[in-house]
Structures are given as C-alpha cells and as structure tokens.
C-alpha positions as semicolon CSV with decimal commas, in nm:
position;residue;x (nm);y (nm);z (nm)
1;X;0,000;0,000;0,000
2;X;0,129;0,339;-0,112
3;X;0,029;0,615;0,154
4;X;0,102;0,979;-0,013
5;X;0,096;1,215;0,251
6;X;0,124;0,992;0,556
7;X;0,337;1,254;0,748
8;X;0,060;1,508;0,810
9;X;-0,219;1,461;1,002
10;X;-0,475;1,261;0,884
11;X;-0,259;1,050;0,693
12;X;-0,016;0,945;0,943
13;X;-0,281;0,867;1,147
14;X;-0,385;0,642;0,866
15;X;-0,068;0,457;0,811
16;X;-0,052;0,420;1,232
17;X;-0,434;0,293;1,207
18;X;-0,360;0,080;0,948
19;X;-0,064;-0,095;1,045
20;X;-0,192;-0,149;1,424
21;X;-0,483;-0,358;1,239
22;X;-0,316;-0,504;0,929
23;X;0,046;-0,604;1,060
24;X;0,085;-0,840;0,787
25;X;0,108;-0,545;0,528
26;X;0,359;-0,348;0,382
27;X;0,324;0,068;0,392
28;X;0,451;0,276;0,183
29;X;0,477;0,640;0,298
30;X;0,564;0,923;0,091
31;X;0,571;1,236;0,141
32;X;0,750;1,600;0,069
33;X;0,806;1,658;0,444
34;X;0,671;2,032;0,395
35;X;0,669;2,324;0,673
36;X;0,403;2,090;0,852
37;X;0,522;1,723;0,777
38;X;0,654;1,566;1,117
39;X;0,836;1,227;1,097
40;X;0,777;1,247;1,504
41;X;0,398;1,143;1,415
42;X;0,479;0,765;1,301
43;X;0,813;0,706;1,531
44;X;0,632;0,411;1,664
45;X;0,619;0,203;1,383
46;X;0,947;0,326;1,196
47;X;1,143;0,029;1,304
48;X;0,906;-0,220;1,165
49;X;1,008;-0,411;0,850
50;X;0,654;-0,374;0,686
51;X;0,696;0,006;0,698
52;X;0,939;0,248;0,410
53;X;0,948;0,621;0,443
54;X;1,013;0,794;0,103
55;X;1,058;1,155;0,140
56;X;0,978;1,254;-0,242
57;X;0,736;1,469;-0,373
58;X;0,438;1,377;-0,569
59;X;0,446;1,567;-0,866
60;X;0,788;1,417;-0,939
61;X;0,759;1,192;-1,211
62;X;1,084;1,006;-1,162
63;X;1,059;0,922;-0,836
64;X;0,686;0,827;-0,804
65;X;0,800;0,564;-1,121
66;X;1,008;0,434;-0,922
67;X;0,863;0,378;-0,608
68;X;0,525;0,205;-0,812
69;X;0,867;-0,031;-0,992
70;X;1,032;-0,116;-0,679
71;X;0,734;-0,179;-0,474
72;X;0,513;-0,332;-0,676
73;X;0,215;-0,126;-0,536
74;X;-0,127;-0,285;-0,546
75;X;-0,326;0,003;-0,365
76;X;-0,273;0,366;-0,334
77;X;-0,458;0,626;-0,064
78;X;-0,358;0,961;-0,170
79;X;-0,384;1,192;0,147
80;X;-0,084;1,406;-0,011
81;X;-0,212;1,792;-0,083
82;X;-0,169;2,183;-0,007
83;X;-0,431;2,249;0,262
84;X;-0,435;2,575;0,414
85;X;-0,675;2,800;0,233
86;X;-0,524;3,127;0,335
87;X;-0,191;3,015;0,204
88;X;-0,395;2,909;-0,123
89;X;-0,529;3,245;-0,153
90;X;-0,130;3,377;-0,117
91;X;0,005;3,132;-0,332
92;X;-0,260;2,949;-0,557
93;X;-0,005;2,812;-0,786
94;X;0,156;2,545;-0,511
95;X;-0,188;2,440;-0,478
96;X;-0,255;2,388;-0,818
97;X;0,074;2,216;-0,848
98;X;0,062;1,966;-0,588
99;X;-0,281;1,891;-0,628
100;X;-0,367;1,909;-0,950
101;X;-0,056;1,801;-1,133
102;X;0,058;1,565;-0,839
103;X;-0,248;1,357;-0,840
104;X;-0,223;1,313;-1,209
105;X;0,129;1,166;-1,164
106;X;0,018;0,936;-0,932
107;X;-0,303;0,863;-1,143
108;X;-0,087;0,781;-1,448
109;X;0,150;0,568;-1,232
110;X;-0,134;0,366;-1,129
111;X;-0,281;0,312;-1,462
112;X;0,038;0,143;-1,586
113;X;0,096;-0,065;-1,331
114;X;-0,297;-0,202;-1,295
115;X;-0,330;-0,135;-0,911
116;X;-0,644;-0,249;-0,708
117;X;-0,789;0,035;-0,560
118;X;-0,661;0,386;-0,540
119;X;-0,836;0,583;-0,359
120;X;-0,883;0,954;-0,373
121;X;-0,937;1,143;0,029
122;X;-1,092;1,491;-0,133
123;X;-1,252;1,720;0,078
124;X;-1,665;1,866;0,117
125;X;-1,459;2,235;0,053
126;X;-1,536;2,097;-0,355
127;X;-1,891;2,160;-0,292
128;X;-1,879;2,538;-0,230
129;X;-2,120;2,655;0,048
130;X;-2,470;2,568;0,247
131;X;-2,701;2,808;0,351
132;X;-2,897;2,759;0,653
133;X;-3,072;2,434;0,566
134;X;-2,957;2,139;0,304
135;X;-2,651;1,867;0,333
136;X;-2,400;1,811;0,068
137;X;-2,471;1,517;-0,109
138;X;-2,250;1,287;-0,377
139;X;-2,432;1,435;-0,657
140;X;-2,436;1,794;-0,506
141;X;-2,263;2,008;-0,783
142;X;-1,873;2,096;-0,741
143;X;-1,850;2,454;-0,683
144;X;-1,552;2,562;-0,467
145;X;-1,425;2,941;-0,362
146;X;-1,139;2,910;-0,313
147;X;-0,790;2,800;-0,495
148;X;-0,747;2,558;-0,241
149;X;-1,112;2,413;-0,263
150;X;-1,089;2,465;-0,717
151;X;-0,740;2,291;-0,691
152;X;-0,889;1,982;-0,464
153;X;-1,191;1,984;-0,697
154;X;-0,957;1,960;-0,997
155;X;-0,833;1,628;-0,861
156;X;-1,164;1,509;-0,781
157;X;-1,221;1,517;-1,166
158;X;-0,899;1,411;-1,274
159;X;-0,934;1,105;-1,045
160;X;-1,306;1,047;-1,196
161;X;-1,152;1,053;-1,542
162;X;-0,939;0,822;-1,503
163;X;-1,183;0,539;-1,424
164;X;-1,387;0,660;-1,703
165;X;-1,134;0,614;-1,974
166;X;-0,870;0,448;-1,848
167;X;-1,098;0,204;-1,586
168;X;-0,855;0,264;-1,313
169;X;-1,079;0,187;-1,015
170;X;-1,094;0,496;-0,828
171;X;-1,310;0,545;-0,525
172;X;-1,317;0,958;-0,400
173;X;-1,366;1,001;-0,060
174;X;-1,503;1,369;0,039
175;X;-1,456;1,445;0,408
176;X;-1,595;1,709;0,668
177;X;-1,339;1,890;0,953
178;X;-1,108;1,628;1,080
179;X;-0,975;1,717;1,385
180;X;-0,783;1,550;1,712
181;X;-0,403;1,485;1,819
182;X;-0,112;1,580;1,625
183;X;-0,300;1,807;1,398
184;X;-0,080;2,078;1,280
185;X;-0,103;2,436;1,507
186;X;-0,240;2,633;1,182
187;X;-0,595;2,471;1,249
188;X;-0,869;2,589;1,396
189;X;-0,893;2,311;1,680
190;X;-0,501;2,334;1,805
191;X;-0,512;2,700;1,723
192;X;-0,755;2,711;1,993
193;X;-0,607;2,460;2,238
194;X;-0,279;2,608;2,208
195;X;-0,345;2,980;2,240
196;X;-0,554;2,888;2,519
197;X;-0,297;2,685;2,702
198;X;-0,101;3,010;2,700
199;X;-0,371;3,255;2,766
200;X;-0,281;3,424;2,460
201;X;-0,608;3,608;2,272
202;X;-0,784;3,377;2,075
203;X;-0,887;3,489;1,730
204;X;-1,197;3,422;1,526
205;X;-1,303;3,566;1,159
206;X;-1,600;3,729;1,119
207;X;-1,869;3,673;1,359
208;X;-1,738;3,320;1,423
209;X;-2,103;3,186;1,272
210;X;-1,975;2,947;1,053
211;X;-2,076;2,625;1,044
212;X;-1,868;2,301;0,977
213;X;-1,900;1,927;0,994
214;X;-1,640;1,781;1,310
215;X;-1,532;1,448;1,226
216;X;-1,283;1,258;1,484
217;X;-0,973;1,175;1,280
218;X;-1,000;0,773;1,373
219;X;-1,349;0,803;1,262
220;X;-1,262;0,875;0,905
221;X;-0,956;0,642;0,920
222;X;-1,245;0,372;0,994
223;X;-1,449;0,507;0,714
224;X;-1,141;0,497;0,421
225;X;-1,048;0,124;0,565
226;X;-1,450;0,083;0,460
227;X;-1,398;0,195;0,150
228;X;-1,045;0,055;0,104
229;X;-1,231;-0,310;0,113
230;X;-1,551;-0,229;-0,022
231;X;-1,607;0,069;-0,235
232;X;-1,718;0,048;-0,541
233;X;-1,457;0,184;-0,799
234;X;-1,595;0,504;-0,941
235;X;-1,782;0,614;-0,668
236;X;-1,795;0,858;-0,458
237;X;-1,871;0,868;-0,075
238;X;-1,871;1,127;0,178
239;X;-1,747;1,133;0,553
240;X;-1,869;1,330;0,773
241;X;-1,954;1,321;1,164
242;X;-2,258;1,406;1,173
243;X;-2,173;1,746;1,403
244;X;-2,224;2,076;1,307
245;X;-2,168;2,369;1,493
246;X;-2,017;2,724;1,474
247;X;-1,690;2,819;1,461
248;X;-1,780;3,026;1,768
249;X;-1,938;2,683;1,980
250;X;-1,625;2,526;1,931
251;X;-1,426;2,758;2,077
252;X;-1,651;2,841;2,309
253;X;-1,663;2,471;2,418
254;X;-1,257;2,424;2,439
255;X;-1,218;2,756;2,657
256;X;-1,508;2,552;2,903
257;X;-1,329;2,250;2,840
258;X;-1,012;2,416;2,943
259;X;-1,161;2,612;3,188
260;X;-1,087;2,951;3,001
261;X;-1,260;3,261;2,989
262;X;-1,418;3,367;2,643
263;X;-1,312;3,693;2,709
264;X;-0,977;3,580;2,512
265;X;-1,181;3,548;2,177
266;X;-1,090;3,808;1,968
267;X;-1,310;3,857;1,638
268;X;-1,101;4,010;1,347
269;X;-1,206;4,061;0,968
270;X;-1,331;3,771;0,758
271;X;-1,114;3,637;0,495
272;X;-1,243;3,640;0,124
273;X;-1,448;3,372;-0,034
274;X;-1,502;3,240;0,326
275;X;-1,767;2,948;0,292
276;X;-2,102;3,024;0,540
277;X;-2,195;2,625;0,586
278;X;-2,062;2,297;0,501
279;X;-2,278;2,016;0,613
280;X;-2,198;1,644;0,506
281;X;-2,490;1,358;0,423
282;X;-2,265;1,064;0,500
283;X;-2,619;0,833;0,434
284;X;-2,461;0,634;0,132
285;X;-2,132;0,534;0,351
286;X;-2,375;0,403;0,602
287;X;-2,640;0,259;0,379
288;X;-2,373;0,085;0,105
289;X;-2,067;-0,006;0,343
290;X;-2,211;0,015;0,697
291;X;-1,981;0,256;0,813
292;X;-2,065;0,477;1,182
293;X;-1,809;0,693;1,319
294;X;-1,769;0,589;1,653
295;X;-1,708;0,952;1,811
296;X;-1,916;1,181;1,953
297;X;-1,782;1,592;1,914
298;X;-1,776;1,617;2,323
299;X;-1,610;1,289;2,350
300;X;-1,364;1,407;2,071
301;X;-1,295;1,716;2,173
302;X;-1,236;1,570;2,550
303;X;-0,991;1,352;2,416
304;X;-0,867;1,668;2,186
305;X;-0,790;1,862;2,472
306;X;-0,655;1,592;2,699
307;X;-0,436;1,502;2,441
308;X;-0,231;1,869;2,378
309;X;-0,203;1,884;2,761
310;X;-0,031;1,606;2,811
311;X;0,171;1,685;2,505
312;X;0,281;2,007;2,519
313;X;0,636;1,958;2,424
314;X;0,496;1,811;2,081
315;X;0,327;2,142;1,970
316;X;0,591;2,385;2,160
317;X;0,848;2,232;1,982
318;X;0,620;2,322;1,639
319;X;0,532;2,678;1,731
320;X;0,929;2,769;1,769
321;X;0,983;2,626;1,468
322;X;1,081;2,818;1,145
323;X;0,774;2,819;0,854
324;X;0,669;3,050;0,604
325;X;0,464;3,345;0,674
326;X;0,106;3,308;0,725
327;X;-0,051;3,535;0,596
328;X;-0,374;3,488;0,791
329;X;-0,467;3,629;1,094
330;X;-0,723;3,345;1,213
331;X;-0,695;3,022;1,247
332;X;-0,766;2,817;0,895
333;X;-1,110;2,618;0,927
334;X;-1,010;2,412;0,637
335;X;-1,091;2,026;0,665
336;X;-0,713;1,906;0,570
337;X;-0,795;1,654;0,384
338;X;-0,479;1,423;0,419
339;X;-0,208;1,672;0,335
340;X;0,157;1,624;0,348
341;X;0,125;1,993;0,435
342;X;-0,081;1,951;0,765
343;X;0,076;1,758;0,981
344;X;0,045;1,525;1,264
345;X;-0,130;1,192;1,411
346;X;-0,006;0,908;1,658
347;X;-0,100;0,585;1,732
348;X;-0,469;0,459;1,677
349;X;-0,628;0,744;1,901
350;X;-0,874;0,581;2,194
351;X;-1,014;0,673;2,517
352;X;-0,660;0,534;2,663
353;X;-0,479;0,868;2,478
354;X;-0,672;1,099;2,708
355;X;-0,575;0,909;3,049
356;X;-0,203;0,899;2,966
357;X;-0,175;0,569;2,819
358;X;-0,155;0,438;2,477
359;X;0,066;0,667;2,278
C-alpha cells in the first residue's frame, strides 16, 4: 500500500491505524516533508520491517515511477495535498501544483501498473457553500471558492476521469473537519487549544457563525479502511460526523473544556471567499458499506484537549519552529484533507490517549 501524505495529520494517522490492524502489510509512505510534515507522528512504527518512508514529492515523475517499480504497489490512498486555504489564496499556484498536477502523476502511475484500488481522500470544501438548511450530497454540484477548494476539486475530476477512460478503479472520498491529536497548530482546533494553554487572545473571523462538519480523525480512518475493502470503484462517498456547529461553539466549548474565559476570543475581519456552511450527508457510507463513526464531538474534543495537555512539548516544539509566513490572521477552518502539508497523528487514538496511556 502506497500512503502519499502519511506525514501530516490525517494521513499518518492512517498509516498508524492501518498498520496497528493489518500487521501483515507493507506501507509505503511518501511524502514532501513540507513546513508541517513531522516524521515524530509515526516514530512508533518506523522500526518495523513492513513500513518504508520515502521523502519525495508527488508531482515528481521520476521518483513516483520508481517507487510504483520497486514496490510493486497494489493500492494507493492519496492523502498528499496543499491544505491551508489562506496560504492558497497567497500562493494558488503550489496548490494547483501539488494537487492538481501531483495527483495526475500518481493517477498515471497507477494506470500502468494495474493497481487495485486507489483511492482519492478529497474534501466537502469541492462543494462550495450551504445556507442555513440542506446537506452536501454525492451528486451535489462541485462549486468551490477558493484555490485551495478549485485545486482539490480539480483532482476530484482528474481522479473520476481516469476510471472513465482508463478504468482505473478509483473510489473519492469527500470528508468534513477532521480534527484531534497531532494536527498541525495552523488549524482551527489546536489553534484554539494552544493559544488557550497560554492565555494568549484567541482569534476568530467574522462573527465566528460558521458552520462546519467535526469528524474525529479515527473516525474517518475507519471510514477509508471501509472503503479501502468495499467501495465500489468510481464512486464517490462522503465522511462526515454528523456534528455541526459554529466556529464560535467550538471555541466556546474548548475555553469551558479548558476552563478559560471567552473573554480571550478576539473577532477580526473575515477572509475572502469564506464558505457560510458545510454540512456532510454521509447516508450512502452508512447505507452501502455500513460505516458509523464511533465519536461523539464532546467525547472528541475531551480527548482533543486531553491530548495537547499532556503533550505540550509536541506542539511547543512546532510553534518555535521556522515556517513560512502566514498570511492569515485566524486560524484556517479548512478540513485538511490528508495533506503532506498539515501535519500530525499518533497511534490509533482511543479513550486510553486521554488518560495517559496508549501513545
């Protein structure tokens, strides 16, 4: 199995998933090791002799030829992508260039060497935006507003294509806001946790009324194992958690968590093209493959916050690093999808994480 991305946040928490209930398979993780890639995410299983890191990036040709020749790779999840939307908005072309043009590379890689499955993780950013009532469903139209969202939705199609004319089977996953441990500072959860921790002012954009879809990053490692063994190639099926709330709530429910007053929230100006609602119908997952996340958003968030206390050298050590400048002034509310640009996970996340144990 070639993992793409599996040093950032969802996706190492993939390959750690994966490999805690598969041990008889071989991973393949590759990945650019960008400003938010951490090799510290998957230290627990980088002695085994089922597991390769490949630090490579996915747009180059070359090496992605030769990791499908000297592997022999029968399945590919693609978690590997630019992420941050306010960077997107700074920079589209890096997004356009890793996901775009990277996920064809891969695509064509796959195509000539016949591989099983490959699946797509894509993100319900594609869709554009909600207003107050409706769900996103797999045959609501793509629409995104950003260059982060247009770039992800240009893979979506390029990934479609393929199994159209070339019959690669393809399954696209679409998923809601992932959240939980390891995920890179730049997000809205850690952004929160973090600042908090250090009663440093906490800032929001806008009013803080927008709504998103919280999905607990095991949850939708459960859901692509699902689809990894059952999709249907060509098909499409959203992830979400089934938990909407404002941006607002969920800070408002860390600080309370943390025992924090709100009086640290600081509202400052909305960023452009800023999406009002997402809102994920997850029905078909359920219905066709019997998926059901396991995780509730207060039992997620608990273990959230539990989590960056009892890890605080793991994001200090990130917040002193070096990265480029950001040019937002809010935390991004961007999904992450998988990339290799938003980092983080651990070991298969449980309820023994938040009492000390486990990781």
């Amino acid at each position: 199995m070639l993992v793409t991305g599996g040093m950032g946040f969802i996706g190492s928490n993939f390959v750690l998933y994966w490999l805690d209930r598969h041990p008889e398979d071989r991973i393949i993780n590759l990945d650019a090791l960008t400003y938010a890639g951490n090799p510290d995410n998957v230290a627990s299983v980088c002695h085994l002799p089922n597991y390769r890191f490949i630090r490579g990036d996915i747009s180059d040709a070359a090496c992605v030829q030769r990791i499908f020749r000297e592997e022999r790779i029968d399945t590919v999840v693609h978690f590997a992508a630019e992420s941050h939307v306010d960077r997107s908005i700074a920079d589209p072309q890096l997004f356009v260039r890793t996901n775009v043009l990277g996920t064809q590379c891969l695509l064509e890689e796959a195509r000539r060497h016949c591989v099983t499955k490959f699946v797509h993780i894509s993100t319900d950013e594609v869709y554009g935006t909600l207003g107050q009532e409706g769900r996103f469903t797999e045959s609501t139209p793509l629409a995104p507003n950003s260059p982060y969202s247009a770039s992800k939705a240009g893979s979506d199609l390029l990934a479609r294509a393929y199994y159209e004319t070339f019959n690669l089977p393809v399954v696209i996953t679409r998923c809601s806001n992932n959240y939980g441990p390891y995920q890179f500072p730049e997000k809205l959860l850690p952004t929160v946790i973090t600042r908090a921790l250090q009663n440093m002012p906490i800032p929001i954009y806008g009013n803080g009324l927008n709504v998103r879809d919280w999905l607990y990053v095991e949850d939708h490692c459960s859901a692509i194992e699902r689809v990894i063994r059952s999709g249907t190639p060509g098909q499409v099926y959203n992830v979400g958690g089934g938990n909407e709330r404002t941006n607002l709530q969920i800070v408002q429910n860390v600080l309370a968590e943390l025992g924090k007053p709100t009086s640290l929230i600081q509202f400052v100006p909305d960023r452009p093209g800023h999406d009002l609602r997402y809102a994920i119908d997850a029905g078909k997952l359920r219905r066709k493959l019997g998926w059901q996340p396991r995780y509730t958003l207060e039992r997620g968030l608990k273990l959230s916050v539990a989590w960056y206390l009892e890890h605080g050298s793991w994001w200090r050590k990130l917040l002193k690093a070096p990265s480029p400048d950001d040019p937002a002034a809010a935390p991004d509310t961007a999904d992450s999808s998988g990339p290799s640009g938003t980092s983080a996970a651990a070991s298969v996340l449980s309820e023994k994480t938040a009492k000390g144990g486990g990781t």
